[in-house]
C-alpha positions in Angstrom: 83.5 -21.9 134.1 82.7 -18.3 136.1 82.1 -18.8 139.9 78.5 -17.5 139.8 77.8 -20.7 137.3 79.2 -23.0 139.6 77.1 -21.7 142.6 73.9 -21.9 140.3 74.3 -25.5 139.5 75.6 -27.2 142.8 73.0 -24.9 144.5 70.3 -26.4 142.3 71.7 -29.9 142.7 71.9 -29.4 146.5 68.7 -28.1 146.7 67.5 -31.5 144.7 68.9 -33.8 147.6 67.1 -32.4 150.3 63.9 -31.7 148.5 63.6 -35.6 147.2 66.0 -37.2 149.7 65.1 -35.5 152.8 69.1 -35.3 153.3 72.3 -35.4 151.4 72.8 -30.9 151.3 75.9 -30.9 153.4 77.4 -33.8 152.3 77.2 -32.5 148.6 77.4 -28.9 149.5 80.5 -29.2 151.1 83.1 -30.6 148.5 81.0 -28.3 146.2 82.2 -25.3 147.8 85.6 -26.7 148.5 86.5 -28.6 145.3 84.3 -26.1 142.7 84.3 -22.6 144.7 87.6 -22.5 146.2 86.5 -22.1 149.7 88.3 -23.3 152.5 87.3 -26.2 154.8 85.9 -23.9 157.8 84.5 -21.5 155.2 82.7 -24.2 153.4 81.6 -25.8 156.4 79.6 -22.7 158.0 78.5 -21.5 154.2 76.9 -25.4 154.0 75.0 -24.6 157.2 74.1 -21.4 156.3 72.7 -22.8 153.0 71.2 -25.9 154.0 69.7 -23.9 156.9 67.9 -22.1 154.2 66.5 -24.7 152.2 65.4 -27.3 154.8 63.2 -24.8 156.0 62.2 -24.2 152.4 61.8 -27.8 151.6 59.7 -28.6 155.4 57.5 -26.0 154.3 56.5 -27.9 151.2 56.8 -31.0 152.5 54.3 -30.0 155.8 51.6 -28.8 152.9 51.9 -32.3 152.0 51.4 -34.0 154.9 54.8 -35.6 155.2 55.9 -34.5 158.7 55.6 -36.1 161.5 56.0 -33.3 164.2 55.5 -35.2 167.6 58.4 -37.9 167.0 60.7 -35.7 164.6 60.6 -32.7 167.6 61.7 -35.3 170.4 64.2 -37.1 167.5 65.5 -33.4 166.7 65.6 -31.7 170.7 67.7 -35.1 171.8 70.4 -34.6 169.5 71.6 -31.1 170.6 73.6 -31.8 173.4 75.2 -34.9 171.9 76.2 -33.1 169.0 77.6 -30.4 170.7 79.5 -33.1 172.9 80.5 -34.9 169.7 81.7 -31.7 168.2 84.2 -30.5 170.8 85.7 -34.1 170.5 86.0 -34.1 167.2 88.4 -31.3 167.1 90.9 -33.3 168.5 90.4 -36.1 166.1 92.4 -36.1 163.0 90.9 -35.1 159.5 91.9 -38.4 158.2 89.9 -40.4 160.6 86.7 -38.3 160.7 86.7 -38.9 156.9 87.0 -42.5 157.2 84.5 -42.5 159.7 82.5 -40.8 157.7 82.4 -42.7 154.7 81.9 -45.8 156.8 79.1 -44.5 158.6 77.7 -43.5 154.8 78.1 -46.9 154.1 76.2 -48.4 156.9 73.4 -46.2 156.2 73.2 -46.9 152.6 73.6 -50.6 152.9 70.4 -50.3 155.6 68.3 -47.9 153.2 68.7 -50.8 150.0 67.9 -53.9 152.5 65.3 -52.4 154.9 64.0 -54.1 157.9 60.6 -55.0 157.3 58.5 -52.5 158.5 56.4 -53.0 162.5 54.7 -49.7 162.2 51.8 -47.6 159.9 53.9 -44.7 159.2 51.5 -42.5 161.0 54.4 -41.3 163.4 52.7 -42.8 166.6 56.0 -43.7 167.6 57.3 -44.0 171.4 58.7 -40.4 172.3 61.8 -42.6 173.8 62.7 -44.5 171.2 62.6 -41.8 168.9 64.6 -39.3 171.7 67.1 -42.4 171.6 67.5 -42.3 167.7 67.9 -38.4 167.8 70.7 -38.7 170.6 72.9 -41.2 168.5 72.0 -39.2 165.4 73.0 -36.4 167.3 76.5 -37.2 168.3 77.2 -38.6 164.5 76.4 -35.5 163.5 78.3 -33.3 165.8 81.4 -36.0 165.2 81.2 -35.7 161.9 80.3 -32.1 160.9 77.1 -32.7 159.1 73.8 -31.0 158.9 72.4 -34.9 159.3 69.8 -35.6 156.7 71.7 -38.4 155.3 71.9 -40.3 158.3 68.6 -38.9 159.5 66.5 -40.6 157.1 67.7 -44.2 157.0 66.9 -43.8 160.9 63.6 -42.9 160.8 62.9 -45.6 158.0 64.5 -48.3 159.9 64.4 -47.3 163.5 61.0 -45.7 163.7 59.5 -47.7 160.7 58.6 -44.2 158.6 57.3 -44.7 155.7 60.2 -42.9 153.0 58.0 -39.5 152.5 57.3 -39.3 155.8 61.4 -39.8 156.4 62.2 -37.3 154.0 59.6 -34.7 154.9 60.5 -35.0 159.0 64.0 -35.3 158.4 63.6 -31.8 157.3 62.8 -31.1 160.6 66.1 -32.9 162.3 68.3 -30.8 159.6 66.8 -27.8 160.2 67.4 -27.7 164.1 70.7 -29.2 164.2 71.8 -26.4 161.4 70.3 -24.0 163.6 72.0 -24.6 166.4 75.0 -25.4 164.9 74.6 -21.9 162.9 74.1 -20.0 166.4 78.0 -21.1 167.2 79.8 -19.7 163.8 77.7 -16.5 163.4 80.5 -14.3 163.5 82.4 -16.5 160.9 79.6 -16.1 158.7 79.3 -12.4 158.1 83.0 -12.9 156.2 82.1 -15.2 153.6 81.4 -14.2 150.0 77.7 -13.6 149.7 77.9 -12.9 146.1 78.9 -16.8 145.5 76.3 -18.1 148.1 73.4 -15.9 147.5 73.1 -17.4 144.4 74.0 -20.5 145.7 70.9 -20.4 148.5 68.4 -19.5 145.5 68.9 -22.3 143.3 69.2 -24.7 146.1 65.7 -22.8 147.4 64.6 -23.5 144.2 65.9 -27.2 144.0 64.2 -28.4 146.9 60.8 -27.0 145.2 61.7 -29.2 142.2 62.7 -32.2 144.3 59.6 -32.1 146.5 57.4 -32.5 143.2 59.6 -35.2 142.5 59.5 -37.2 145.5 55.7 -36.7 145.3 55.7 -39.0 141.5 58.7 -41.7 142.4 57.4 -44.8 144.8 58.8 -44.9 148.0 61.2 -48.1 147.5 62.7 -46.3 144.1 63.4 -42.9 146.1 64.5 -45.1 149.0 66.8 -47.1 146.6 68.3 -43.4 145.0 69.0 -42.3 147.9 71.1 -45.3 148.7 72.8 -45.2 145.8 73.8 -41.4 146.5 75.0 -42.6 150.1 77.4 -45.0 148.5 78.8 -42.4 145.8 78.7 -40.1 149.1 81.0 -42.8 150.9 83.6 -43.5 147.5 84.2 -40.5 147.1 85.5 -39.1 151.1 87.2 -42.7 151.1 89.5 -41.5 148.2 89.8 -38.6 149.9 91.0 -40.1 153.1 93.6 -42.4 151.5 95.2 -40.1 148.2 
């Protein structure tokens, strides 16, 4: 199968996840590039930011039409996490690959194991949540997501469900908001690495995922908040399986 198909379906397929899930483009877009598209590690990893980057704010768009974004609380969740990612980052690169994948899978598994048995919820969902809890949230987000090379989505929304009792489309629509700021800024650091990656392979790659997020918007509008919530868990777990056989083949 040609490059250019490749890049068309995982775009599409990435662009599904954070549409419906809020979350989920880095962690799929990455082994994508890697695995399908032949990209190195560091390549893939500033071509997944550059892409999710993209079609967060694509997907926000639609999901801010709707309603589902919680701008006070995700702005204070999203502005605390800079720093700690940045801190995070500069110690994970003396980490080992091995045990930033193992941590990542268990973290993935934590998350997903929270999403399927929620705490039940003590707020409305209307986002009139405490700007310090939610800075608090953001800030441990943050430094996972520095420590762990990830645009954040994934862990983003099981927080916002269970920390500042969201309801699941306003988690996935404000989550949006988290991804796209922490992509940004991690973006800002690897500009010159970007202008040397194949555009031909992720142009095509940003439309469909552009496209995507369209699609998965419209579908996270028709499924019921505890299905979607329960999907997205699911994905988390494949998510996990699949960077702990990673880790230990």
């Amino acid at each position: 199968m040609s490059a250019l198909i490749l890049a068309l379906v995982a775009g599409a397929v990435v662009g599904l996840a954070l549409g419906g899930l809020g979350g989920g483009g880095s962690v799929l877009a990455v082994p994508a590039l890697i695995y399908l598209l032949g990209f190195t590690p560091a390549e893939a990893t500033t071509a997944s930011l550059v892409i999710v980057t993209v079609t967060s704010l694509t997907a926000l768009y639609a999901h801010a039409r709707a309603g589902n974004v919680r701008w006070k609380a995700g702005a204070a969740f999203a502005a605390a996490g800079i720093l700690p990612a940045a801190l995070a980052g500069a110690a994970a690169a003396h980490l080992p690959q091995a045990v930033l994948t193992l941590a990542f899978a268990a973290v993935a598994s934590v998350a997903a194991f929270k999403m399927l048995r929620p705490s039940a919820p003590t707020g409305t969902g209307s986002g009139a949540v405490r700007p310090a809890r939610a800075a608090g949230a953001g800030a441990g987000l943050g430094a996972l997501t520095g420590l762990l090379g990830v645009g954040g989505g994934f862990l983003a929304v099981p927080a916002l469900v269970t920390v500042l009792s969201f309801e699941m489309q306003a988690a996935v629509g404000t989550s949006l908001l988290v991804i796209t700021a922490n992509s940004l800024a991690s973006l800002a650091t690897r500009s010159g690495a970007a202008v040397s990656l194949d555009w031909a392979v992720i142009g095509p790659f940003i439309a469909t995922a552009v496209l995507g997020a369209w699609d998965g918007k419209r579908l996270a509008a028709k499924v019921s908040g505890p299905r979607l919530q329960r999907v997205f868990a699911m994905v988390l777990l494949a998510v996990a399986a699949f960077m702990l056989v990673d880790a230990v083949v």
